[in-house]
N, C-alpha and C positions, 0 to 999 in steps of 0.2 A: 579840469573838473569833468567828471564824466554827467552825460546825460540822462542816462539810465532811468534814475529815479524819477524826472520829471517825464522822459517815454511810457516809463511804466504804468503811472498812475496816471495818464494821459489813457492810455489803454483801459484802465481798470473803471473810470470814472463813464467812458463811450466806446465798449469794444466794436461797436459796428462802422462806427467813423473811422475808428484806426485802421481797419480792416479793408473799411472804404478807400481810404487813399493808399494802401500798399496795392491793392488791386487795379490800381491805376500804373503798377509797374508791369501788367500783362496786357498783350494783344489779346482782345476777345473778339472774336465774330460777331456774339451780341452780350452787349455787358448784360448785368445781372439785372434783374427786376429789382431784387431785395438783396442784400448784405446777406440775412441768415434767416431760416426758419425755426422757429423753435418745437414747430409743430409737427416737421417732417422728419424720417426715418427714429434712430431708437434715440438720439438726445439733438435734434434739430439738424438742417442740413447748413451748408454755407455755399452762399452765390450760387441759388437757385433760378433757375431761368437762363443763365447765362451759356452761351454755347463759345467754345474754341477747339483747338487743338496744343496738345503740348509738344508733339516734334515739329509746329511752326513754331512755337516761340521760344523751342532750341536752337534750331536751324536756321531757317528759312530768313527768318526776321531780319537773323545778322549780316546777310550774305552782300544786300546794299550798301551797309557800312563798313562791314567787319572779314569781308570775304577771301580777301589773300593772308587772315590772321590763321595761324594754329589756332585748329577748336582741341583736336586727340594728337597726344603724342603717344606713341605707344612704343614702352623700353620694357625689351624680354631681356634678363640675362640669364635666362636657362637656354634662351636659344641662340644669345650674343646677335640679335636684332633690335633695330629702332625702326619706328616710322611714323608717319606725321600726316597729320591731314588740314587743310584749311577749312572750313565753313562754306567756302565754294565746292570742294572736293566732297565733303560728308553729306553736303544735300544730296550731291549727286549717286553717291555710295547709300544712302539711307535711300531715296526714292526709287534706284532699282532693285533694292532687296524688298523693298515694299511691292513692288509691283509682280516679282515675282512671285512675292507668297500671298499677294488676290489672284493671282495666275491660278494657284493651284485652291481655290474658292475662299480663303479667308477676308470675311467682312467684318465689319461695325459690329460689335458686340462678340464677335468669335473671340475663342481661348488657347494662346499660345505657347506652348512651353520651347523655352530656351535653357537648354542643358546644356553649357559650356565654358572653356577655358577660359584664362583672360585674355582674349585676344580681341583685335580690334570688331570682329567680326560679333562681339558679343553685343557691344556698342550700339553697332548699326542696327541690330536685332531688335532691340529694345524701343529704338526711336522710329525704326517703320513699322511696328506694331500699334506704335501710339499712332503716327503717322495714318494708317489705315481705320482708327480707331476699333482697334483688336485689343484683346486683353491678355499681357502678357504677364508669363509665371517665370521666374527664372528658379529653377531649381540651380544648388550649387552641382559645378561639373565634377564628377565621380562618386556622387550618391550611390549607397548601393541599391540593387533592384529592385529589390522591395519597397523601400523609400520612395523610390522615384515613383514605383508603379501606384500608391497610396496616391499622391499628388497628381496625377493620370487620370485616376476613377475620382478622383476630387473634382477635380477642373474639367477634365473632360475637353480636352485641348482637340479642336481640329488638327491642329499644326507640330511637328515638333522642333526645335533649330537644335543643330548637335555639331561634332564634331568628332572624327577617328580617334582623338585621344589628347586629353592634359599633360601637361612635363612638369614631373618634380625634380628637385634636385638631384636625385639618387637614382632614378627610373621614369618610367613613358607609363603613363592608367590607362591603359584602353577602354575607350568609353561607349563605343557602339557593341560590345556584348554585355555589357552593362542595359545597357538601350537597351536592346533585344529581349534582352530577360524579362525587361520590366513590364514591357508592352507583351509579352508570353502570361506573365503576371496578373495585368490587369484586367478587369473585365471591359473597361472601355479602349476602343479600338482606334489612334485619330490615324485620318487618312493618307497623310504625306509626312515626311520625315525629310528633310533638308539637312546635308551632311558636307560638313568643310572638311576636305580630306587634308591633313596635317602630313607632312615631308616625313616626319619622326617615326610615325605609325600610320600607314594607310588600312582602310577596313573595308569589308565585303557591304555590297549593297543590296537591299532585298528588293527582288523585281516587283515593278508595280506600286513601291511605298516609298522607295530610298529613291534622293534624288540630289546629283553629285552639285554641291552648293556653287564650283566655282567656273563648270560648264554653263549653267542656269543665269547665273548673274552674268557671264560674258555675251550669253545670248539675248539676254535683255539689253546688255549696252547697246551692242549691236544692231538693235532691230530701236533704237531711241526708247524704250519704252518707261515710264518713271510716273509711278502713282503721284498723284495730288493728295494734303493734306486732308482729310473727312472731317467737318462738323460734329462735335460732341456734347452732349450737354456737360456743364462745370460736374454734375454729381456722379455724371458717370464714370464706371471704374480704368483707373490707369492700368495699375498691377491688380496681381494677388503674390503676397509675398508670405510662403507657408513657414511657420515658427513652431516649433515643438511644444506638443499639449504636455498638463502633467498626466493626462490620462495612456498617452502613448499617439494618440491621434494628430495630425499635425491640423493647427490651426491656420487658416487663409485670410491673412491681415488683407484686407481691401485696400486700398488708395487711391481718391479721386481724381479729377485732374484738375478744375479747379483750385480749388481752396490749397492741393498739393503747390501748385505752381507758385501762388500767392506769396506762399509762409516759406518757401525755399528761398524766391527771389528776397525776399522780406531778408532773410540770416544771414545773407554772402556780404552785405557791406555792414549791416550792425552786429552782426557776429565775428565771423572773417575778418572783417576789413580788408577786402580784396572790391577791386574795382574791373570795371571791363578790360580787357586785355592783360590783367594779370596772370601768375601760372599758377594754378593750383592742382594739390595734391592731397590725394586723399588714398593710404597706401592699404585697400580692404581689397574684397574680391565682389564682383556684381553678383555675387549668389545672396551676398545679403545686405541689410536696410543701406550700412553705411554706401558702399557701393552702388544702390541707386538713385539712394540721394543726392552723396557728394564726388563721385566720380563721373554719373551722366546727365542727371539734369540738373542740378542747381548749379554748377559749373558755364553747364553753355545756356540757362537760364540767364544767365547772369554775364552772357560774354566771356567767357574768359578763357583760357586755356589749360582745358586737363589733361594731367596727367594718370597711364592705365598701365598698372607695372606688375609685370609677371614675372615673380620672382619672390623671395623669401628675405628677412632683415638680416638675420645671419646665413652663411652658405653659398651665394650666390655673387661672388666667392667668395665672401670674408661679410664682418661686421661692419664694412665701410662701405657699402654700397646704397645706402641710404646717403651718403653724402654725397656720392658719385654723380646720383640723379637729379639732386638739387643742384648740384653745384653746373651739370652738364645743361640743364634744362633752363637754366633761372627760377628756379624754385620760389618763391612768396613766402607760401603758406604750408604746412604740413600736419596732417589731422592721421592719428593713427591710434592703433590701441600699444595702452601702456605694455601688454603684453610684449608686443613688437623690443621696445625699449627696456627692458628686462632683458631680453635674449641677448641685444646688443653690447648691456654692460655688462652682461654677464661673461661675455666674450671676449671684450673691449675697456675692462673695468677702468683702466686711466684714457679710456676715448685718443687714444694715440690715433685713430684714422683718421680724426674729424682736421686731424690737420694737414692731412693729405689734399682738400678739398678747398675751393676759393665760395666759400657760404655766405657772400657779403649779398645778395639778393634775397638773403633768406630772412625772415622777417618776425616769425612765431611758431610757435608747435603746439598741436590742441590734442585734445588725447581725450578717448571716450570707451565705453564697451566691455571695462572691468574698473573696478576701484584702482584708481591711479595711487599709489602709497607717495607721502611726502620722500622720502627716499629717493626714489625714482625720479620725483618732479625736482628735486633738488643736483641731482645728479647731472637732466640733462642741461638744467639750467647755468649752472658752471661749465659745462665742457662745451656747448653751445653759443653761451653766450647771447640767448634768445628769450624774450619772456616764454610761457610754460602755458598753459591754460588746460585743468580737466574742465569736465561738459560731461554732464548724464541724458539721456535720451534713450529712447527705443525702438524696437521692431515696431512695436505699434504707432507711435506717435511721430515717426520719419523723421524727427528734427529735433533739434534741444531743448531739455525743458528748463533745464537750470545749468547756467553756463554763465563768462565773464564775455559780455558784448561790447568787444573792443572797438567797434566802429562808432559804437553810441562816447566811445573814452573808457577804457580801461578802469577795472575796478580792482581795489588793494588785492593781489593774491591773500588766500588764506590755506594753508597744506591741509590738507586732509578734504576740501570742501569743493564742489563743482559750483562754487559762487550763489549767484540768486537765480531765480525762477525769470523764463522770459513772459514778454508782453503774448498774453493768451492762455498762461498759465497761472492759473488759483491754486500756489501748492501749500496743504493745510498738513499737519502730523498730528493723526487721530490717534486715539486709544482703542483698546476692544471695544467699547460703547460707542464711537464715535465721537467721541467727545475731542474736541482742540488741545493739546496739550501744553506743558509751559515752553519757553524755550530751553535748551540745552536737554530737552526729553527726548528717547527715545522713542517712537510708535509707529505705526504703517505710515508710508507717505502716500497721500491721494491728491487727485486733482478737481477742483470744485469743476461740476459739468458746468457749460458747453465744453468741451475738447474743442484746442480753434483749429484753423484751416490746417490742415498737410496730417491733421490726427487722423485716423482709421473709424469711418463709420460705422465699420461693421464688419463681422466674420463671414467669408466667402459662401452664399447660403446657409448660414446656420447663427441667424439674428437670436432665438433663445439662448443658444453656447455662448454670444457673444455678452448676453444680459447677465448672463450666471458666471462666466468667469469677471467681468470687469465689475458690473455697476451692481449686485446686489449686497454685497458685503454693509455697504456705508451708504447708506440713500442720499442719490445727489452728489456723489463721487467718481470719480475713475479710479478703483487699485489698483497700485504701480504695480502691488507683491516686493516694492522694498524698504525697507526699511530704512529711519534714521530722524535728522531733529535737523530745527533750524535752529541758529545762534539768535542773537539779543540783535545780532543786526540784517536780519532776514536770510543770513547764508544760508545753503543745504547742503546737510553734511549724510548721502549713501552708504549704510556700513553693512548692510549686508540685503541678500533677499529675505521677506521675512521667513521663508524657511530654514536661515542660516542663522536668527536668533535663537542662542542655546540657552536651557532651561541649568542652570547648576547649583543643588543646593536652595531651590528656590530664586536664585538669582538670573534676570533674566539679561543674558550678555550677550555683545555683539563680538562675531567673529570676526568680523573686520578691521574693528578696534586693537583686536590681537596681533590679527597682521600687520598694521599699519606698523607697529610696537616689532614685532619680528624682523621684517623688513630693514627696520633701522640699523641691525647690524651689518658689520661692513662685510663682513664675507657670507651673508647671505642675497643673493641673485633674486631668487624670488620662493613666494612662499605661499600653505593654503593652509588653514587652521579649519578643521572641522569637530562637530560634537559627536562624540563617541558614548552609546547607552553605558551607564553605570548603575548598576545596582542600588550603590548609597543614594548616589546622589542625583539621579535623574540622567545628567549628561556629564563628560566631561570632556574640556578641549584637548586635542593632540593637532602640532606642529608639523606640517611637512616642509621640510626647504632643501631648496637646490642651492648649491655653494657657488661661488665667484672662479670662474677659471683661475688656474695657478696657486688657488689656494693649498695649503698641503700641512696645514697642522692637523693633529688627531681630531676627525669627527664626534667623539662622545664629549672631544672639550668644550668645541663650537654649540654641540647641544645644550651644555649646562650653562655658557653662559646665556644661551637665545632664554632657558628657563627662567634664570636670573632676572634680565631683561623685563620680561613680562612683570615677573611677582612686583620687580619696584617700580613699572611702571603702572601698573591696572590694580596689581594687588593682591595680598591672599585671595581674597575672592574668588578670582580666576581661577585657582585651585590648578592649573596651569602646569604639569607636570612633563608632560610627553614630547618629544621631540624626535621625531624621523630626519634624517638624511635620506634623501633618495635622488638618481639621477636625474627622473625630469618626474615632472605634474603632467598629469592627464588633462586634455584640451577638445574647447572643438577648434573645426579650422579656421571659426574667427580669434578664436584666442581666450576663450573665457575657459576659467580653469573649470574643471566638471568636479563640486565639492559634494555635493547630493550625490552620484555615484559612489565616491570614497570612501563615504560615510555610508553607505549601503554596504559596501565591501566589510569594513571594518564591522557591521553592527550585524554581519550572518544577512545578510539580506539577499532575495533575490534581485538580480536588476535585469535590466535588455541594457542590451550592448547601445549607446545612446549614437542615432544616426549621424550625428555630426564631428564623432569624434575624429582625432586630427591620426592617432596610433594607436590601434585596440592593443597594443605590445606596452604601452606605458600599465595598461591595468593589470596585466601579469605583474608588473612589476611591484607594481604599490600590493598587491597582492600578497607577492610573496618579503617582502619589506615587514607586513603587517604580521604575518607569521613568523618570521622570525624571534620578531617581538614579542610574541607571546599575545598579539591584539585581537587577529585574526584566528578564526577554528580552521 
């Protein structure tokens, strides 16, 4: 029997007492005066008064107990390297990189940008930042200039940490003229620039700003030099972790360190079910949320051992290289986007590699970051032989909001559904008026304020943006912006953002719903269903899908029956006609397919080329895909 329900309404009856004793799984310098305020910042603050540091209670804390353990394993196979660090090794690796960048005047409250690959060095970065209490920004490595430079005159970074250049599968991204540009770019100027020169690509250094990372840190070992952890208050900020406005602007999610620390440590055994010394993996990149949640601190939060893999699911060299690293590592736990897991089967359709590998340490697979289709969760559940679990969360809120918390006991899968809402979360489905909806109704999904610990209190200077995009739609809400309904038994079921509910005929449909229905045929890999303006009838949906390797019957037949499909599963209604074959969907480099661009494309729209996409060459494509068809002018 799972616990769950009696955690939950334990939480819902005294959220401050629950809060109270997760907070007793953190070292604090000075515990908190109060649990929460409800008076401070724009919806109350959590564990105010309280002062600590978050790279001690990654670090440091373990190194008594835990010190000859792997904290970072780090597996490149773009560059067919591995290497490993213990908790003894990373203090010492994080408190000279900290020491060298107070060398060059970064204190307590400065602002750091870390533009880099996934290498282990990205790691360290982020934990002597915290360590110095500096506030750091990790832009994803290979932004382009402009981007980067927006993020620049945002933050206003004394500091920047970089690198000569990323490795993809196919080619080396040089990333210091990139740099250069940005900082040409921007109107604010920070004063040092710390550069890991990379074997692959080395790059020019500008005198007086550029300063070579791995002379710097050798000089510091040398000379003993290694900052001390800094005192910070719980509310003061960890990151800024910048997310794409709809306005074009990026927004600067905050992160405290507190309440961050809290609710991460809080998710690794009732989430996870992973225990100290376990291996966990989390297969994203540190440029975004997943990545600093569940690759650097709630990992060694939590004792355990991460894994930081640089590298791609298919490619690098084959669709079986996700087993390789479990199987090599001892694997646990593996939390990825379903995206990843698409590629795979798509490549792998009868998962022939997974038998190449000895998976018997593996234990589950969590999947979060785009709607996981039952398809997909059913797919790898069979060639696995693993329970499956999706999980919805955000950039904003760092941690799950509704997910299956296996550590409290496992709750019945249901396909299509990221299970129930966690202990912190009041998630209500309103209507336009705000009104509570019935079950099995569609409507905005929100979350009743306070937002608890490890959520975002606020937008990087700019607390009005942050009141006008989240909390003024629904008085006394957080809008997720997605959409969907809970079942009769509190599940939540994500089916699209609400920008992706399509208006057809008066009927108002989820695109997700579509896909989920799409997806289910066997020779479609994966798929994006967007609404297209129609004259008649407001919108109407059109089908994109990418097909399963090796398939090779006629495309126009595969389309008619994907039409099929829909009409007897959703219905006339749907009105459901359109069907593309194309060779791939447009993404960013976390994986989320870009359907708000497509649907600009398709509808004569202008758009900006959106900064995080993964190959501005997929939108020619679907471009001219669309044209062909008669969709596109």
């Amino acid at each position: 029997m799972s616990r769950y329900h009696d955690v939950y309404a334990g939480w819902k009856a005294d959220p401050e007492a629950f809060w109270s004793e997760a907070a007793k799984e953190i070292d604090w310098i000075a515990p908190p005066n109060k649990v929460f305020d409800p008076y401070s910042g724009q919806y109350g603050r959590w564990f105010p008064g309280a002062t600590c540091n978050t790279c001690y209670n990654c670090v440091d804390r373990h190194v008594a107990t835990r010190g000859d353990q792997k904290a970072l394993i780090h597996d490149s196979p773009i560059t067919g390297t591995q290497t490993s660090y213990t908790y003894r090794e990373l203090q010492h690796e994080v408190a000279t990189l900290a020491a060298v960048i107070a060398r060059h005047g970064v204190s307590k409250g400065d602002r750091v940008i870390i533009y880099m690959p996934m290498v282990p060095e990205a790691t360290f970065a982020m934990l002597a930042c915290a360590r110095l209490g500096a506030i750091h920004s990790v832009v994803f490595g290979g932004f382009a200039a402009n981007e980067l430079a927006t993020r620049i005159d945002d933050a206003q970074p004394k500091m920047i940490l970089s690198a000569s250049c990323g490795i993809e599968p196919a080619r080396v991204v040089a990333y210091k003229p990139l740099l250069d540009g940005a900082i040409e770019l921007a109107e604010h100027k920070p004063s040092n620039c710390l550069i890991l020169q990379r074997e692959q690509e080395a790059c020019a250094l500008v005198a007086g700003r550029d300063h070579d990372w791995a002379s710097s840190v050798a000089a510091a070992k040398a000379a003993g030099e290694m900052a001390d952890c800094v005192a910070v208050e719980a509310t003061d900020p960890l990151y800024v972790l910048y997310t794409s406005g709809t306005t074009g602007e990026p927004k600067g999610v905050v992160r405290d360190n507190g309440g961050h620390m809290v609710a991460l440590k809080w998710s690794m055994k009732a989430i996870y079910d992973v225990d100290p010394g376990d291996v966990y993996w989390a297969a994203s990149d540190v440029g975004w949320v997943v990545g600093h949640s569940y690759i650097v601190f709630a990992p060694l939060l939590h004792g355990c051992t991460t894994v930081m893999f640089e590298g791609k699911p298919v490619g690098t060299p084959d669709a079986g290289v996700f087993w390789r690293v479990i199987s090599e590592h001892g694997v646990k736990c593996l939390f990825t986007a379903p995206t990843a897991f698409r590629a795979i089967k798509k490549e792998d359709p009868q998962g022939a590699l997974i038998k190449e590998y000895d998976l018997s340490k593996f234990e589950a697979l969590y999947l979060a970051g785009e709607r996981a289709d039952p398809d997909t969760i059913q797919w790898a559940e069979q060639k696995l032989g693993v329970p499956v679990y999706d999980h919805w969360w955000q950039t904003e809120t760092g941690w799950t909001i509704a997910g299956n918390p296996v550590g409290l006991g496992a709750l019945p899968v249901k396909y299509g559904s990221s299970t129930v809402p966690m202990p912190g979360y009041d998630v209500q489905i309103l209507d336009e008026q705000g009104a509570e909806v019935p079950a099995g109704e569609t409507g905005s999904i929100c979350i009743k304020l306070p937002m608890p610990p490890g959520c975002f209190p606020t937008l990087w200077n700019k607390d009005e943006r942050f009141r006008e995009s989240y909390l003024t739609t629904f008085s006394g809400f957080y809008e997720t912006s997605d959409a969907g309904y809970k079942d009769e038994d509190g599940y939540v079921y994500i089916m699209a953002r609400t920008d992706d509910i399509i208006n057809v005929a008066g009927h108002r449909l989820s695109t997700g719903g579509m896909e989920e229905v799409v997806a289910a045929h066997p020779d479609v890999a994966e798929c994006a269903v967007i609404g297209i303006a129609d004259a008649m009838k407001g919108q109407s949906p059109a089908g994109f899908i990418v097909l399963n390797a090796g398939v090779n019957r006629p495309t126009e037949e595969i389309e008619k029956e994907v039409v099929q499909l829909v009409r007897d599963k959703i219905g006339p209604v749907a009105a459901f006609k359109t069907v593309l074959s194309v060779p791939r969907l447009p993404k960013t480099r976390s994986g989320k397919i870009l359907r708000k661009t497509m649907r600009m494309i398709a509808d004569g729209e202008d758009y900006k080329m959106p900064a995080t996409i993964d190959d501005p060459v997929i939108l020619d494509e679907i471009t001219a895909c669309l044209k062909e068809r008669g969709i596109a002018a």
